[in-house]
C-alpha positions as CSV (number, residue, x, y, z in Angstrom):
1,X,-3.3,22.4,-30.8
2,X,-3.1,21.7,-26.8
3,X,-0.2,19.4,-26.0
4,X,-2.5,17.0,-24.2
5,X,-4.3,16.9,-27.5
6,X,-1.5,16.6,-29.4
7,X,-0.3,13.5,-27.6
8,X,-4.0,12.0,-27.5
9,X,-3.9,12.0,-31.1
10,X,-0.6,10.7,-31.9
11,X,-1.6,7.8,-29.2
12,X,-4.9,7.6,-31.6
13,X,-2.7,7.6,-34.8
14,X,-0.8,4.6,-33.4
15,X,-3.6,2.6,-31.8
16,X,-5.1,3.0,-36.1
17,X,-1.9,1.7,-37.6
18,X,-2.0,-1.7,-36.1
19,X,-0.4,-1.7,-33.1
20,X,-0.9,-4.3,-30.4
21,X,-2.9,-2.3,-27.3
22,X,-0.2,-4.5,-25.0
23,X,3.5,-3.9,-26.7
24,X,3.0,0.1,-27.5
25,X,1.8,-0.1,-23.5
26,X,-1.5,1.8,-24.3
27,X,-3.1,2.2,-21.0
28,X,0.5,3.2,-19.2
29,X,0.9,6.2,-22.1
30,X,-2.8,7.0,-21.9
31,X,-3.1,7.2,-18.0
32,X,0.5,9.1,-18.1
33,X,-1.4,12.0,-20.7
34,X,-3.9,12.5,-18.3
35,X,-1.6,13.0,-15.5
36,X,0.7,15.6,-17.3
37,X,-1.6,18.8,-16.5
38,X,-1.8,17.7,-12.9
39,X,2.1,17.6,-12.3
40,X,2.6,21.0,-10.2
41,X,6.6,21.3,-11.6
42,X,6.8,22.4,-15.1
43,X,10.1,21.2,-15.7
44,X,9.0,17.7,-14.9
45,X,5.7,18.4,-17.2
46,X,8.0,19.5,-20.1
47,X,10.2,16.2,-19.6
48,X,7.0,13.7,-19.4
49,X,6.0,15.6,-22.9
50,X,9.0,15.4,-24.5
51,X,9.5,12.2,-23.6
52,X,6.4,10.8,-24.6
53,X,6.8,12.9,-28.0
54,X,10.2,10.6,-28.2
55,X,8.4,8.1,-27.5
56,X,5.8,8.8,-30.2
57,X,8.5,9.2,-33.0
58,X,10.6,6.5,-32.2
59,X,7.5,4.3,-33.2
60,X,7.0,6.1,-35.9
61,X,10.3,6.4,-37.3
62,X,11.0,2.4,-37.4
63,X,7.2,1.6,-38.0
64,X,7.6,-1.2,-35.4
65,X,4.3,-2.7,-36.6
66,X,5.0,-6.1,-35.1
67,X,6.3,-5.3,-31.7
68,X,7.7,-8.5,-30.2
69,X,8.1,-8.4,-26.3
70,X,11.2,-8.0,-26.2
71,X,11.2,-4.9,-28.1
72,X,8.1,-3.5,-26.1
73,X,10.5,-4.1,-22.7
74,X,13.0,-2.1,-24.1
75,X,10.9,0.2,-25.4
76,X,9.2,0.6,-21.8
77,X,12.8,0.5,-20.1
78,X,14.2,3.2,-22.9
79,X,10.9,5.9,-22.3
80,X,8.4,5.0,-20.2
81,X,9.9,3.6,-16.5
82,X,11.7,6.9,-15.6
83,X,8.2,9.0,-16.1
84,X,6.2,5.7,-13.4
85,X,8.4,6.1,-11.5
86,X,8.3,9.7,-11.0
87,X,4.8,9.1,-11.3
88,X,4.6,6.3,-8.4
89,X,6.1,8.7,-6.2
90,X,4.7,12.2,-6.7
91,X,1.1,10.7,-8.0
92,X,0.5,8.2,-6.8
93,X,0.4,5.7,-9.3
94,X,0.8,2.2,-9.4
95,X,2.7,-1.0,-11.1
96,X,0.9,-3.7,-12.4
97,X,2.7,-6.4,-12.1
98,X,2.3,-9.4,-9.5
99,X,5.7,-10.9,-9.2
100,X,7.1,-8.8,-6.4
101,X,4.0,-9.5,-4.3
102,X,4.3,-13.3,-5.2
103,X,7.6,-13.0,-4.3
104,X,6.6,-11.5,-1.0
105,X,4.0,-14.2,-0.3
106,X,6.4,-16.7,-1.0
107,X,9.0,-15.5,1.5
108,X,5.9,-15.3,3.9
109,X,4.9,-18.5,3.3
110,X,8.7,-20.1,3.4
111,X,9.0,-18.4,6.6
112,X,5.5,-20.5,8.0
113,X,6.6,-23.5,6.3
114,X,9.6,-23.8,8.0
115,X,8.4,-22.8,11.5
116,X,5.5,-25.2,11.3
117,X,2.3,-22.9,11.4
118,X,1.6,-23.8,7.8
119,X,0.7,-27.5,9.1
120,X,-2.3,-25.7,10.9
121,X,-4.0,-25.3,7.7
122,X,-2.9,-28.2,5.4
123,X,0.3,-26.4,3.8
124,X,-1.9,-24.1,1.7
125,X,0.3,-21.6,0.1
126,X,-1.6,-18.6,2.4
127,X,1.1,-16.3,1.9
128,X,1.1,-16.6,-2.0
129,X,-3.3,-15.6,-2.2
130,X,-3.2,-13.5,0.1
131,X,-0.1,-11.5,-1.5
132,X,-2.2,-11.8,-4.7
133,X,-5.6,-10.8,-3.5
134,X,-4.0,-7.8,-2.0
135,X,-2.2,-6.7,-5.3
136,X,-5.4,-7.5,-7.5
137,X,-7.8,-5.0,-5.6
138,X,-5.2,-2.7,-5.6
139,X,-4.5,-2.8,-8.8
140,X,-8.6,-2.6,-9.7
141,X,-8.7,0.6,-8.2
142,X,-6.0,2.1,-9.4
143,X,-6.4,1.3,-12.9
144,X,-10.0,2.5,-12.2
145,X,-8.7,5.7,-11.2
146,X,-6.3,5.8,-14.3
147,X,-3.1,5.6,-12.1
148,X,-2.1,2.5,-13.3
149,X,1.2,1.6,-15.5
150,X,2.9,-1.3,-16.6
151,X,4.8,-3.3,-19.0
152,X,2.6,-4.5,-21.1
153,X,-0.5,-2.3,-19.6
């Protein structure tokens, strides 16, 4: 069997046995599988596979049937951060997850709160939607393209 089929199935097996979608981070796994055979180094295909085949048995081994979120995190943290990042870099993928853009938009609009432009337009929290907007269509596209990962993606 193909190693991209291989994994496919063991993510099949899983998503069967009564896994939450969310805490086994479905999409992230699924979107790195489809990424493997376009990864140009083979010794950072090999390590994404054997990773994910970590990964895969890990869940197995402990039959983690009720994932809590804790878990998942450390799960994420343990197997599957490393391979987005790599993946953010050389792939272009992306994070989904809001808070550092909030967090931007709240600097930005902390900055125009405290030199008085954000009286101009009745101390709406600009910086915040727009932060958010900007992260939500990106995020759109990218999980339309399947280069999307996250924690609980």
């Amino acid at each position: 069997m193909d190693p991209i089929e291989e994994l496919y199935s063991q993510l099949n097996i899983l998503m069967n046995s009564g896994y939450s979608k969310k805490r086994i981070h479905y999409n992230s796994v699924k979107n790195f599988i489809k990424a493997i055979p376009s990864i140009n180094n083979k010794n950072k295909r090999e390590w994404i596979y054997s990773t994910l085949v970590s990964y895969f048995s890990f869940l197995k081994e402990k039959d983690l049937k009720t994932v809590d979120r804790k878990t998942s995190a450390l799960l994420f943290n343990r197997y599957l951060a490393d391979i987005g990042k790599f993946l953010y870099i050389y792939q272009g993928f992306y994070f989904v997850s809001g808070l550092n853009w909030l967090l931007f938009g709240f600097i930005a609009d902390l900055i125009l709160l405290f030199t008085g432009l954000s009286k101009h337009y009745l101390y709406i929290p600009i910086g915040i939607l727009i932060s958010y907007l900007i992260h939500f269509f990106i995020s759109q596209i990218k999980k339309r393209k399947r280069k999307a990962y996250g924690l609980y993606y």
